[in-house]
Steps between C-alpha positions, in 0.01 A plus 500: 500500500242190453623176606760287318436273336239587304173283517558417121798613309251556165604349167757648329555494052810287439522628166884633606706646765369886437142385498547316885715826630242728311170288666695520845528905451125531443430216807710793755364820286434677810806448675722519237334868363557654886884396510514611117341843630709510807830429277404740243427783779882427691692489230343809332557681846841368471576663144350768670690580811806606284336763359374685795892457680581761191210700579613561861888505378402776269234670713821498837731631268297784375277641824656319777250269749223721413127387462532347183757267555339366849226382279683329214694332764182410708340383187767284427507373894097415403569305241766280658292397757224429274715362305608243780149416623430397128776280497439309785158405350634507154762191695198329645293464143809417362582207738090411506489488109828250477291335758224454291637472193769215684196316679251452220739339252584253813166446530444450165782267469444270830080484380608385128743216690214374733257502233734313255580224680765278316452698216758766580762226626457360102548868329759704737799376690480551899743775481307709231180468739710585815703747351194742362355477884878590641644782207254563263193626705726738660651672202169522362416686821766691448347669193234637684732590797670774304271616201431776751896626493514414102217744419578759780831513336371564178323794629813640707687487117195698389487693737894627505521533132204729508634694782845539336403572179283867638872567662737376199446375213805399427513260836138408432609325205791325608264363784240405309743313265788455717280212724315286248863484338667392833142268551531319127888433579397337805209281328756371255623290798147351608423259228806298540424530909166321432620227274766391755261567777222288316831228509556484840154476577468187289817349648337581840207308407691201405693514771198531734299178300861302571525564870153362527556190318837386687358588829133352477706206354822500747360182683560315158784645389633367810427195426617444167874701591353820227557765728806598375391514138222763581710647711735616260142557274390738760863627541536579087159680486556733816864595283261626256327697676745642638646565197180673336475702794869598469380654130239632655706685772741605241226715257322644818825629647552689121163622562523609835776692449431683187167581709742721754737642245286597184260674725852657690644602166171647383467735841824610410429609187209685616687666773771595260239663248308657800831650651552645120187682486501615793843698463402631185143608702238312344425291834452636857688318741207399666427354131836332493433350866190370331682271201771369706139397716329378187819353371592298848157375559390382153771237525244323705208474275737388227636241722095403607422474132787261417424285841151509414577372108710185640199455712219518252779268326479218779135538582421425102718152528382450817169568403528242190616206770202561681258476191681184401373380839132646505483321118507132670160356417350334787441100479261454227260317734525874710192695405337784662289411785097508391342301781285578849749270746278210615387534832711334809499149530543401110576171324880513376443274200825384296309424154798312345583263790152485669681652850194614697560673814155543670459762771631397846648202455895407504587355180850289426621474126705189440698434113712197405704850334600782711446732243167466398373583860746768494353657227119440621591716785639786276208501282270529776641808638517624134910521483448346156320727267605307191355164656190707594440557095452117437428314874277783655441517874156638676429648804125428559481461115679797447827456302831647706595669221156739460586571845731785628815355655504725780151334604650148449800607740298554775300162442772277410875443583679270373824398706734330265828309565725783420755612746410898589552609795569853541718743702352698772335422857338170510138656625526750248570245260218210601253757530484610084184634522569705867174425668646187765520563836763347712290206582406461167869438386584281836238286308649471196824452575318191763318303216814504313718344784725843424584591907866386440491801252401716779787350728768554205409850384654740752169672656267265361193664272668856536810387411713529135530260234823494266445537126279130383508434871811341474544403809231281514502153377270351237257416699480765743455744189219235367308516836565930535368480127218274609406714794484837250228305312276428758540874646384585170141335578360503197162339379690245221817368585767292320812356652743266293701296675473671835704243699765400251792593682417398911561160641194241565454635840475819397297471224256288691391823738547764250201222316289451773470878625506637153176275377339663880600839386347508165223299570128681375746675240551408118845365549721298221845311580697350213682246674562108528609457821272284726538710815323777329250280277383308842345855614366649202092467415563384174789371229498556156738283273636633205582305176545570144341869510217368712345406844390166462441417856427614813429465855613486895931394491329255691261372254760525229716261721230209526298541197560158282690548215246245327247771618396663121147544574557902467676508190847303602519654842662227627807456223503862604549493903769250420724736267412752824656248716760489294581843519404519851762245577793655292416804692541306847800299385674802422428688829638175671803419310639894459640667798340851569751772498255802589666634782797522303538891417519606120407097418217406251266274626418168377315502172656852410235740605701690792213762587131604384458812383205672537284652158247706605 
């Protein structure tokens, strides 16, 4: 079997469920036709075997063990064992083509959520999104998984009738009808299945879009006394669910046990009919061993055909949640990439601010507003498609978005001031691009000041993390976060607000050796703290939608403010100062409560996160 996941999933029509399930049969055509072949050929030995147990009844009953009963019985030995090596790789196609069938639509589904950016959060609610990666891929899969058994029980019906008919007649007809009857009885029961089925999964979904909500907000609910309220929110929607799955229970237990006793009540019949004709002589015995044989084992392909129904049933509204998900149309600044990448060491050029980040040099970005420096940072690592349609960003006069973003990954990360950290061994989870050697993360974790990580995670880099890193405060999650950046080592990158949660001292080596490490490398920090402005090559100031001045911290701090000679630079540097000075006032007057575990830091940003 060829690696999964595939390079590229391929595009699929979205035109409706069938169409996706139908493209995904044609994507595993090989696959799928060997366990098709493989089912076919067992269950048509199966119908089979039946048969030849009358031949040797009659054949031991009329001349004994002779010759011709050794070889109908070691034909039918022959065939079981073929029969069994077929099966086991009849199993393996089966479990390869859910595999496929399972894995593509996830792929399909995580590529249209990285390439839509905010675009799917605006459309579909979390839980939709998560649930079609948890449930729906995998019923889909399980289409595939057991077309095999469907059709290779449509041949064992074929198969028996024909086979029954050359005997009786009489029987032949009762099992040729006497199945589709028991079969249509069955499907009655389906329909309403589906429809409370197709309830319970939205209920699930809600439910799923709720959790996420109270707990990405549980810090604020906290604070405000709601946690009760969505409590008993969460608390009334899981009592739905339950109760659709209740009604769900209830019609599959009606339909699992008419499977077992219309199938029993129809081998009975049979049996009884059999016995008949074969004390009035129209039937061998060896004949009448064969319909109790057909009889008992065509209960199973009835019971496969009904299974497979209510699973053609989910994979269609499973199928349809998925489309609803692939339909999310990207950003409408996303376009296909049509560019050659510009060759290393590029001008990152912000065309509706004027931010300029020339090759090699370390770059601060100071705004009177948080916000707007915020969002310079996103739209130079292209996180804002729709801002790229109207304020367009170039790479060596390319624009990002004629670009492909896996090329901009690899050039630029951005490390905002979102808190995600994840789960998992702390090397494992610096090193996101697993090429750092051990002395490669010692140095990371260094220029961020992070050793007292190392001292408070049992085992140090090899050792585990909680879910978020919870047990790390603030700031030790804003310096692990920090430290994943810089072991990303990319050509272009952005920080914001790198040192927003660490006390002065803190901050003031995490500045210095962070300016040492990036030197020679484009490098941009959105910040206003002095420690870090004091070591940077260059500030940029930020007002109104523009840079209007620039310079050394230094020369920002001693330039006159009577100084207009280039263009009101100096009315300028003084609203810098200005800002500067808020910035310093505030790191002086607020205690730092970093080393507090599960605290935010000081100007809300508890951790970077790293988007790359």
């Amino acid at each position: 079997m060829r690696s999964l996941p595939r390079p590229d999933p391929g595009t699929p029509p979205l035109t409706g469920p069938w169409a996706l399930l139908g493209w995904l049969a044609r994507r595993q055509a090989w696959p799928l036709a060997v366990a098709l072949t493989c089912g076919v050929v067992t269950f048509a030995i199966q119908a089979f075997q039946p048969y030849l147990v009358g031949r040797v009844v009659d054949s031991a009953t009329s001349g004994g063990l002779d010759t011709t009963t050794w070889r109908w019985a070691l034909l039918l030995l022959g065939l079981g064992v073929a029969m069994a090596g077929i099966s086991v790789l009849g199993h393996r196609f089966d479990v390869r083509n859910w595999m496929e069938g399972a894995f593509r639509s996830s792929q399909l589904v995580s590529r249209t959520v990285s390439r839509s950016g905010r675009a799917i959060s605006a459309e579909l609610p979390t839980g939709e999104v998560v649930a079609s990666i948890a449930n729906d891929v995998h019923r889909m899969g399980d289409l595939f998984a057991m077309s095999a058994q469907f059709l290779g029980s449509l041949v064992a019906y074929g198969v028996t009738t024909a086979l029954m008919l050359q005997a009786s007649v009489q029987l032949g007809i009762v099992v040729a009808a006497g199945l589709p009857a028991v079969a249509i009885v069955l499907a009655f029961l389906v329909k309403p299945l589906s429809k409370r089925q197709a309830a319970q999964r939205e209920a699930a979904g809600r439910l799923t879009t709720l959790g996420a909500d109270t707990v990405s907000g549980l810090r604020i609910l906290r604070g405000i006394g709601g946690e009760s309220v969505f409590s008993a929110r969460y608390r009334a929607q899981s009592q739905k669910v339950r109760a659709a799955g209740v009604r769900v229970a209830g019609t599959q237990s009606w339909l699992d046990a008419l499977q077992v006793v219309l199938p029993g009540l129809f081998t009975v019949v049979v049996v009884y009919l059999g016995a008949l004709s074969a004390v009035r002589g129209e039937i061998t015995a060896g004949q009448l061993v064969s319909f109790f044989g057909f009889a008992a084992f065509l209960s199973w392909p009835v019971q496969l055909a009904i299974q497979f129904l209510k699973v053609a049933t989910n994979a269609h509204v499973s199928a349809g949640k998925v489309v609803k998900v692939l339909r999310v149309v990207p950003a409408t600044g996303a376009v296909p990439p049509t560019a050659e990448p510009p060759a290393p060491g590029a001008v990152l050029h912000d065309e509706a601010t004027g931010v300029t980040l020339a090759p090699g040099r370390v770059v601060a970005l100071v705004a009177a507003d948080p916000d707007e420096s915020a969002a310079v940072a996103l739209r130079l690592g292209r996180f804002d498609d729709d801002a790229e349609a109207t304020t367009p960003v170039t790479l060596g006069g390319v624009r990002l978005s004629s670009l492909p973003k896996e090329h901009l990954r690899r050039r630029i990360v951005v490390a905002d001031a979102t808190p995600t950290i994840f789960s998992g061994r702390l090397d494992v989870e610096l090193d996101t691009r697993s090429r750092a050697a051990l002395p490669d993360l010692e140095r990371a974790m260094h220029v961020a000041d992070a050793h007292d990580v190392l001292e408070s995670v049992p085992d140090g880099l090899t050792g585990e993390l909680p879910e978020k890193a919870r047990s790390l405060s603030g700031g030790q999650r804003q310096r692990v976060a920090l430290a994943r950046a810089l072991l990303t080592d990319p050509e272009i990158l952005v920080l914001v607000e790198p040192t927003s949660a660490v006390d002065a001292h803190t901050e003031a080596r995490i500045a210095a050796r962070l300016a040492d490490e990036r030197r020679g490398r484009t490098t941009l920090i959105v910040t206003a703290s002095p420690l870090v402005l004091d070591h940077v090559d260059e500030v940029l100031f930020l007002e109104g939608g523009r840079v209007v001045t620039s310079g050394t911290h230094r020369d920002l701090l001693a330039r006159p403010s009577d100084d207009d000679a280039d263009g009101g630079s100096g009315a300028a540097a003084a609203r810098y100062r200005r800002v500067v000075g808020r910035a310093l006032d505030e790191d002086r007057s607020e205690p730092d409560r970093s080393d507090q575990p599960g605290e935010p830091d000081r100007h809300d940003n508890p951790a970077v996160e790293v988007r790359s």
